[in-house]
N, C-alpha and C positions, 0 to 999 in steps of 0.2 A: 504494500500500500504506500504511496507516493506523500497522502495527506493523514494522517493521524487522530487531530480531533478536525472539524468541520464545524462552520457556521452556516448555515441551509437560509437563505431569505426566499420567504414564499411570496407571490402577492393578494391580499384577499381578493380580488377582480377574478385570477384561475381560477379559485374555487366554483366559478358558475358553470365551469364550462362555456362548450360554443353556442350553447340555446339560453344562457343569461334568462333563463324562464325561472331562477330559484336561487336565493342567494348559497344557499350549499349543494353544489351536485356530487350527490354520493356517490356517483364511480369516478370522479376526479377525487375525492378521497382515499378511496381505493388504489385506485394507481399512482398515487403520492405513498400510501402505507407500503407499495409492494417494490417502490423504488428506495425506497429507505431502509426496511426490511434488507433487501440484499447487501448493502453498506453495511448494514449494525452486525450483519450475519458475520463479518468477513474483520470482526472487532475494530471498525472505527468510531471514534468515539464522536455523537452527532448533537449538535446546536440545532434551534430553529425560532429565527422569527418568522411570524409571519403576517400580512396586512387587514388591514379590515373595511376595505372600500368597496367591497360589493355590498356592505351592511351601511358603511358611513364614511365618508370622509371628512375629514377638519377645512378643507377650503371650501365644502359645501355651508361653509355655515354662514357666512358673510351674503347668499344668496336668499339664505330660510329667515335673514333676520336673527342671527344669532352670536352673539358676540364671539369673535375667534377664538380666543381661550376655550369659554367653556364649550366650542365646536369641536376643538384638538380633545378636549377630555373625555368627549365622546367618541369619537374615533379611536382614541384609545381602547375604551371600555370592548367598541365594536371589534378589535383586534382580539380582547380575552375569548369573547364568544366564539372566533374561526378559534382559536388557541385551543379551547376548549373540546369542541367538534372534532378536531384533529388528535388531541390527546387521546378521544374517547375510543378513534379508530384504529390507532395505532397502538393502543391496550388491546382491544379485538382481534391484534393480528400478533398479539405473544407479545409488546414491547413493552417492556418497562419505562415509565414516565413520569415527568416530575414537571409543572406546572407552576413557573416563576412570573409575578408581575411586579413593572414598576410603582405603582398604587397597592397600598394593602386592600386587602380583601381576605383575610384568613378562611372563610368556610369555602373560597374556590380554589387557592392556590395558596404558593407560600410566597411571602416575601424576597426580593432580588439581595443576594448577599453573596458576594462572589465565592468564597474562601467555598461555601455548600454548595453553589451551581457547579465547580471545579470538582469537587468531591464524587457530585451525583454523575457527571463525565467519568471520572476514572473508575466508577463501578459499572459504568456500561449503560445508565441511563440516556436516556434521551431526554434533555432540557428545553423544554418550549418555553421563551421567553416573550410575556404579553403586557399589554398595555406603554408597551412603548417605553420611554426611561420614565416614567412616572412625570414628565413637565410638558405644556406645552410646547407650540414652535419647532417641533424636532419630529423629524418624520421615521417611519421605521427602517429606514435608510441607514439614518444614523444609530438607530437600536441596533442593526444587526451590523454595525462597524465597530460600536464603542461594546458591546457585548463580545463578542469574536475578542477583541483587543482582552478585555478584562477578563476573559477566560482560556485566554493564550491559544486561540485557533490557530491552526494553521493556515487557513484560508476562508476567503467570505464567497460560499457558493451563490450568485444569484440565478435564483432560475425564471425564465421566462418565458413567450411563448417565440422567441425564435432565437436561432440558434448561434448567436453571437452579438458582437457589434457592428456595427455596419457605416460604411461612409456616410448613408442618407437613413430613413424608413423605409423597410425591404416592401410594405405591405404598402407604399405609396411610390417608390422610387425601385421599379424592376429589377432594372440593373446595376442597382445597390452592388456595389461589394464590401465582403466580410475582411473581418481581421482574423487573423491568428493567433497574433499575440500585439500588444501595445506596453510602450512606456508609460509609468504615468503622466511625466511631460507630454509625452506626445498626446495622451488623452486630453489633457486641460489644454493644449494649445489649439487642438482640432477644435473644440469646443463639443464633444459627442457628448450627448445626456447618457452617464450609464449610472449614475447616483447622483442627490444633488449633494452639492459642494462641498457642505459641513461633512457629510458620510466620508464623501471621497477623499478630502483633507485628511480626515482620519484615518483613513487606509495607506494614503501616500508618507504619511510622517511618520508611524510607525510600522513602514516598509509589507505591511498585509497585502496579500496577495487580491485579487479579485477576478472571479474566472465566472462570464458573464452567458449561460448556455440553457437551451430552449428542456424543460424541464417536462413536458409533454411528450419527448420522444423515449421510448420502454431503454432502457441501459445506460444511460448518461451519465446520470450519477455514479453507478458502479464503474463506468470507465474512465468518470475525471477523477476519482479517488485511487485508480489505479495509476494514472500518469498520462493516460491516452488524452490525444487531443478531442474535445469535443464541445468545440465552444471558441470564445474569445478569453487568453490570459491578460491581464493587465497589471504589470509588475514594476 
């Protein structure tokens, strides 16, 4: 195995699938537990944020008439709920799980305390980290930089639904082409959105890696933890 422990960034938008007919589509959790499953199988140790904007987003707030803060603190909460769903599926498929937010909530989850999120990794658990770092303004972008960071990943997997980085938007611009690999200079000078800023700052200064690959296709995960190219690196 090439990566050891792992930070997994999901976005809650996948969770709908391609018919967005239900904020949770149960065989895209399915096939999120059985690509994970083969990682944990193969003992690496795995992180996971994950987003909550098929339930709510925090820039929606400013449109419903809702002050930004308490719009981010909602989107957070929305992020426990996917945390939550995902925990519940990936208990169903034999994984052991452990349920961190930045907001207490003790009767859902435990409290975020690195020294136990570290602990609950080297016993093999699987740590889903929810509600974002607990403040507004900060997107789970940066939850799953500064998280990865405070739990010594080795790399910040984002998965998405296509299978790298690209000069343009592949699903707007055909003849896009992909990267292979990027500096992180050379990403901040292109200008490519692959996190926003604060995330990506984070990653760049404490030299984390970040391997940007379409999380929908069956093996992916198992073959960037193995070394295989599948994706965009950005180092």
């Amino acid at each position: 195995m090439k990566y050891k422990r792992i930070l997994l960034k999901l976005s809650g938008e996948a969770l709908q699938g391609s018919s967005k007919s239900t904020n949770i589509n149960p065989a895209v959790l399915e096939q999120y537990c059985d690509e994970i499953k083969a990682v944990v199988e193969k003992g690496v140790q795995v992180a996971i944020v994950i987003g909550g904007g098929n339930i709510f987003r925090g820039g929606q707030a400013e449109a419903l008439g809702i002050d930004r803060v308490q719009g981010d603190y909602m989107g957070m909460l929305a992020t426990v709920i996917n945390a939550m769903a995902l925990q519940s599926s990936l208990e169903r498929h034999g994984m052991y799980t452990r349920l961190m937010a930045g907001i207490k909530m003790e009767q859902v989850c435990e409290p975020f305390i690195r020294r136990r999120a570290i602990r609950h990794l080297e016993k093999g658990r699987i740590v889903i980290f929810g509600a974002g770092i607990g403040n507004p303004y900060f997107t789970t972008d940066s939850t799953a930089s500064l998280r990865a960071i405070e739990t010594q990943c080795n790399v910040v997997l984002k998965g998405t639904r296509v299978d790298g980085v690209y000069t343009a938007d592949p699903e707007k611009v055909p003849d896009a082409k992909r990267y292979t690999t990027l500096s992180f200079q050379e990403a901040y000078e292109k200008g490519l959105n692959i996190m926003d800023m604060t995330a990506f700052t984070l990653c760049m200064e404490n030299k984390l890696p970040i391997i940007v690959f379409d999380m929908n296709r069956k093996g992916n995960l198992l073959k960037i933890v193995n070394g295989e190219e599948a994706g965009t690196l950005i180092s």
